[in-house]
Chimera marker file (.cmm) of the C-alpha trace (Angstrom):
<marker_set name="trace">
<marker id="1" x="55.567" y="135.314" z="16.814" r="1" g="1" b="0" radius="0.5"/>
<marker id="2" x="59.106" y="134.986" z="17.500" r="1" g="1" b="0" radius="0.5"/>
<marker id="3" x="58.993" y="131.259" z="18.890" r="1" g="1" b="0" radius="0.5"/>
<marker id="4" x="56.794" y="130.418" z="16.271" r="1" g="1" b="0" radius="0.5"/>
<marker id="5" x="59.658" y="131.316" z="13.499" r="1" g="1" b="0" radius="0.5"/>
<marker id="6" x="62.270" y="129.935" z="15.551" r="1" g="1" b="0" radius="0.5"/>
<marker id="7" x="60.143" y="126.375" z="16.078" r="1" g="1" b="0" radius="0.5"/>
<marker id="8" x="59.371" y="126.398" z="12.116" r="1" g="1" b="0" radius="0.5"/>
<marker id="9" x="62.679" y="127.119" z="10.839" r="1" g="1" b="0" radius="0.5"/>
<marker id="10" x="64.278" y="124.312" z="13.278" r="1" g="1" b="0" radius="0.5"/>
<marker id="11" x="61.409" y="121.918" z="11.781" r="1" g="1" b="0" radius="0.5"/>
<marker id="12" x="62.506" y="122.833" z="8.687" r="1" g="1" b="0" radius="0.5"/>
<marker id="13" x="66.315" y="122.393" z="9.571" r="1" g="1" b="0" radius="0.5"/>
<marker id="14" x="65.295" y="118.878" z="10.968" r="1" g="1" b="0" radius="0.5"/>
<marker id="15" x="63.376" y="117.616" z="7.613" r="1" g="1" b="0" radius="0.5"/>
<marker id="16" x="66.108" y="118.774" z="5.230" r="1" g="1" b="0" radius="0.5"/>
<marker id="17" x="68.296" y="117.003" z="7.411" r="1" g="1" b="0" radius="0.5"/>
<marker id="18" x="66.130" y="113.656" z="7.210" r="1" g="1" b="0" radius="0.5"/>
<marker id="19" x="65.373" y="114.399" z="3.271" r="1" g="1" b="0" radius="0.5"/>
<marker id="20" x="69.281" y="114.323" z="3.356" r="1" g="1" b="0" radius="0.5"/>
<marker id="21" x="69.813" y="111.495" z="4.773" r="1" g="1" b="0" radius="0.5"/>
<marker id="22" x="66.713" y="109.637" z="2.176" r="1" g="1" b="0" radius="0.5"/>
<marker id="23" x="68.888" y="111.021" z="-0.396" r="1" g="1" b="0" radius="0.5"/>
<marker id="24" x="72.382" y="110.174" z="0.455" r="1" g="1" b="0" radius="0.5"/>
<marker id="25" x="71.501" y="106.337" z="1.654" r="1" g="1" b="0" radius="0.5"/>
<marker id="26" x="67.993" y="105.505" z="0.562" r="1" g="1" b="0" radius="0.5"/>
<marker id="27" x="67.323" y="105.158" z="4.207" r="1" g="1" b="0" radius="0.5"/>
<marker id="28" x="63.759" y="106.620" z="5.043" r="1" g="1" b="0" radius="0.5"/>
<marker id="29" x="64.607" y="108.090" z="8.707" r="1" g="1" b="0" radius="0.5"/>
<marker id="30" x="61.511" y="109.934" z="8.825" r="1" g="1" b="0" radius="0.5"/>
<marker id="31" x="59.865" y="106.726" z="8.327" r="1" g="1" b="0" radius="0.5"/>
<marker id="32" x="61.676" y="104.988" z="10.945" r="1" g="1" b="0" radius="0.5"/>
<marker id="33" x="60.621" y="108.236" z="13.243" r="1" g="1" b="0" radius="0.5"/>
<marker id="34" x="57.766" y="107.656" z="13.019" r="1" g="1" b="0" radius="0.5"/>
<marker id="35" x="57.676" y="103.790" z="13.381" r="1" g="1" b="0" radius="0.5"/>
<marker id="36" x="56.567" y="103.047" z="9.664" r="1" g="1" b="0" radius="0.5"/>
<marker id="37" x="52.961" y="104.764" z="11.233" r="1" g="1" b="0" radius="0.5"/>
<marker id="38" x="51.079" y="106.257" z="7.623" r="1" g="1" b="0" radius="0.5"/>
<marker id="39" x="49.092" y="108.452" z="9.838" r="1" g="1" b="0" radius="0.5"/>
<marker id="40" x="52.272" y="110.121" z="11.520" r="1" g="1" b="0" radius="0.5"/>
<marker id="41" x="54.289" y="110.485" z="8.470" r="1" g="1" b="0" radius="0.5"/>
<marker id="42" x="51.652" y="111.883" z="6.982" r="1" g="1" b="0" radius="0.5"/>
<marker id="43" x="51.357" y="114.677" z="9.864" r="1" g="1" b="0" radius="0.5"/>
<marker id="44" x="54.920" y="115.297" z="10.538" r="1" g="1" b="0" radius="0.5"/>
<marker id="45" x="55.025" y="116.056" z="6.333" r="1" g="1" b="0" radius="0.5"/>
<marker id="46" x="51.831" y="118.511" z="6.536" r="1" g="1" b="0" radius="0.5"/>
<marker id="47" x="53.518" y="119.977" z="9.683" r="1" g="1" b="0" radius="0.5"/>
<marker id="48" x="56.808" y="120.535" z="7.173" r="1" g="1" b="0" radius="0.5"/>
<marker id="49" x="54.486" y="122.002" z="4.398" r="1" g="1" b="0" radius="0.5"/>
<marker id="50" x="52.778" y="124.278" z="7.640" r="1" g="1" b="0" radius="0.5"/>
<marker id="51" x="56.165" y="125.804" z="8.402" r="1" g="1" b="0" radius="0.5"/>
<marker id="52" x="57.486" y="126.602" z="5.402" r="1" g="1" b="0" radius="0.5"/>
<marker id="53" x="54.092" y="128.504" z="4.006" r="1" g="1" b="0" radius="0.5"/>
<marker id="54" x="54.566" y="130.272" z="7.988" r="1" g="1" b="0" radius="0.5"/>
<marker id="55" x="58.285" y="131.243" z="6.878" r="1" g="1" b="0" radius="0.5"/>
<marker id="56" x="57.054" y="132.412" z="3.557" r="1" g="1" b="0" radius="0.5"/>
<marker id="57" x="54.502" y="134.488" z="4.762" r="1" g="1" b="0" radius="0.5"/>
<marker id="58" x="57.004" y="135.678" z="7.436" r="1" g="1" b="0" radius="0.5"/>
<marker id="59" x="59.539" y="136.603" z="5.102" r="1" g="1" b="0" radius="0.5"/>
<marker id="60" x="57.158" y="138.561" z="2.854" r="1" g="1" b="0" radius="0.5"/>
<marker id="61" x="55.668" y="140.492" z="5.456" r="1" g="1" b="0" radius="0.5"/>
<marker id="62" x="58.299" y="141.343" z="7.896" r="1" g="1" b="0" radius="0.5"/>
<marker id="63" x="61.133" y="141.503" z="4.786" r="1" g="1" b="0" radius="0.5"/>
<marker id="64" x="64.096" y="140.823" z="7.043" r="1" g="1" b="0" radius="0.5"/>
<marker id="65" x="66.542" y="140.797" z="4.130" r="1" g="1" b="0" radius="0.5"/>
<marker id="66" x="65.752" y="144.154" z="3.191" r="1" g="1" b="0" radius="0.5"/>
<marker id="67" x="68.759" y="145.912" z="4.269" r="1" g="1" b="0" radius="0.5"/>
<marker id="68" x="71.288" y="143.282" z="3.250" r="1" g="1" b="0" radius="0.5"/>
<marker id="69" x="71.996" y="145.235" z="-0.289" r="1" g="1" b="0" radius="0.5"/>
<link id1="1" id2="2" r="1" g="1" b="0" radius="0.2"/>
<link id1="2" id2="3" r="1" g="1" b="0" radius="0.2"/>
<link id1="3" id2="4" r="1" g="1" b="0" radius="0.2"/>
<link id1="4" id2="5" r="1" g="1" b="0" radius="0.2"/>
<link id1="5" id2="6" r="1" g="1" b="0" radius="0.2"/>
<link id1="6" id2="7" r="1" g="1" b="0" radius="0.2"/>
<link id1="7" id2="8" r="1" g="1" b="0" radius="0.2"/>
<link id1="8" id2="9" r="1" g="1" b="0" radius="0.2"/>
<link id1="9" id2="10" r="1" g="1" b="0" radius="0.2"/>
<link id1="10" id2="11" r="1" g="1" b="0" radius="0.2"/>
<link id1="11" id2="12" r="1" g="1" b="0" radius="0.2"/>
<link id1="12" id2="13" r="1" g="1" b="0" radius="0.2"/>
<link id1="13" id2="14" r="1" g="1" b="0" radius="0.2"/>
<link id1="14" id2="15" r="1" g="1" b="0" radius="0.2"/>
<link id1="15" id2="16" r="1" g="1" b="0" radius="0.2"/>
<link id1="16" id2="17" r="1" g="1" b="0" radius="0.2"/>
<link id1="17" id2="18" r="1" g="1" b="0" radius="0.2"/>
<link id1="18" id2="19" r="1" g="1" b="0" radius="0.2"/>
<link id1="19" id2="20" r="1" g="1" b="0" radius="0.2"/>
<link id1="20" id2="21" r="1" g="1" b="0" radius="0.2"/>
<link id1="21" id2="22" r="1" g="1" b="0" radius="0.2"/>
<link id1="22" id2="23" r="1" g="1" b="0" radius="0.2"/>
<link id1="23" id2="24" r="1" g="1" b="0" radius="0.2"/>
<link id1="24" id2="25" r="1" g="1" b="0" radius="0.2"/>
<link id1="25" id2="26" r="1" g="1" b="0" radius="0.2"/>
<link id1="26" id2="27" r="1" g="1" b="0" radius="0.2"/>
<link id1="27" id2="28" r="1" g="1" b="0" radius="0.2"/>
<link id1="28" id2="29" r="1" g="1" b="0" radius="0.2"/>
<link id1="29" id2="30" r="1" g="1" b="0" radius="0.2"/>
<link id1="30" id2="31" r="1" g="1" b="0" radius="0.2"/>
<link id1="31" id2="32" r="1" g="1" b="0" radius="0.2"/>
<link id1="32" id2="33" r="1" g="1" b="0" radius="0.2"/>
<link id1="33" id2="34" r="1" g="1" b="0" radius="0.2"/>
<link id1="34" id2="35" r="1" g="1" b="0" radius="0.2"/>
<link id1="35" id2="36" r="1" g="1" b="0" radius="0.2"/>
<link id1="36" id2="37" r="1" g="1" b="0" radius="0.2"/>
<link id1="37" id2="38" r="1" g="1" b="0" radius="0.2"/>
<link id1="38" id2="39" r="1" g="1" b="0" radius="0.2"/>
<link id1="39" id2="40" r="1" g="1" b="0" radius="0.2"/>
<link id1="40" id2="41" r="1" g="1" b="0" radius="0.2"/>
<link id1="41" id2="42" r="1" g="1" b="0" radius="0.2"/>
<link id1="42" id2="43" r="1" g="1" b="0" radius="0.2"/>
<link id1="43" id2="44" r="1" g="1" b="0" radius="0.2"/>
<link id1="44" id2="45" r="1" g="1" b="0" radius="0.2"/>
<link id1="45" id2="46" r="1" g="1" b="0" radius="0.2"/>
<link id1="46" id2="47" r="1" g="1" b="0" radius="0.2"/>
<link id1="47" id2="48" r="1" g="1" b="0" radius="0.2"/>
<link id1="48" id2="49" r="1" g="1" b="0" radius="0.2"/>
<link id1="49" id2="50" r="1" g="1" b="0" radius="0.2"/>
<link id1="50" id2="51" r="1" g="1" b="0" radius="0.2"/>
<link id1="51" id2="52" r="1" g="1" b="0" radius="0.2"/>
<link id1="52" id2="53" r="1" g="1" b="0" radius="0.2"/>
<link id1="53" id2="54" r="1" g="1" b="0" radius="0.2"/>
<link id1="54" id2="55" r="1" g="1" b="0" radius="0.2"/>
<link id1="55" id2="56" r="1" g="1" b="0" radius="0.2"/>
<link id1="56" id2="57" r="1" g="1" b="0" radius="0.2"/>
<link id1="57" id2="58" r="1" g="1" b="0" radius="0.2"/>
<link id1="58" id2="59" r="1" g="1" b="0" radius="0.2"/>
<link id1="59" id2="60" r="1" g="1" b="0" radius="0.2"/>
<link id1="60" id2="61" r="1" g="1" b="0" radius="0.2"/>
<link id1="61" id2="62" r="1" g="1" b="0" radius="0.2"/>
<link id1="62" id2="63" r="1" g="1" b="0" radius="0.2"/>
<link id1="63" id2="64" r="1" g="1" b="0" radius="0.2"/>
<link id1="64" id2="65" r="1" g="1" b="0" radius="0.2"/>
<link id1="65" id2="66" r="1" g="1" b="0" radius="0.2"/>
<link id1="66" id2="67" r="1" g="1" b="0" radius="0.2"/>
<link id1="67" id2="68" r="1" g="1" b="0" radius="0.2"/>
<link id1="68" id2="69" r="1" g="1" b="0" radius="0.2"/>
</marker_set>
């Protein structure tokens, strides 16, 4: 369970990165990941939408900011 919330949340790093970059230049690099295939895009963006629901439910079960107060 570990792993898995370590993979997800570098996914997660990785796509804001990419969204960052779409933003900043207009330059799709997701797209150009995954060599302008729909399919792929499409997969790699359900596998973004996968980890953050993962981290959500992670975070609401296991509450790790609980003793941060």
């Amino acid at each position: 369970m570990k792993y898995t919330t370590l993979i997800f949340c570098s996914l997660l790093i990785v796509f804001g990165i990419f969204a960052s970059v779409y933003a900043l230049t207009g330059f799709d690099l997701l797209w150009a990941v995954t060599a302008g295939n729909r399919i792929a895009y499409r997969a790699v963006l359900s596998l973004s939408g996968a980890a953050a629901l993962w981290l959500l439910f992670w975070l609401i079960a296991f509450r790790p900011t609980k003793f941060l107060s």
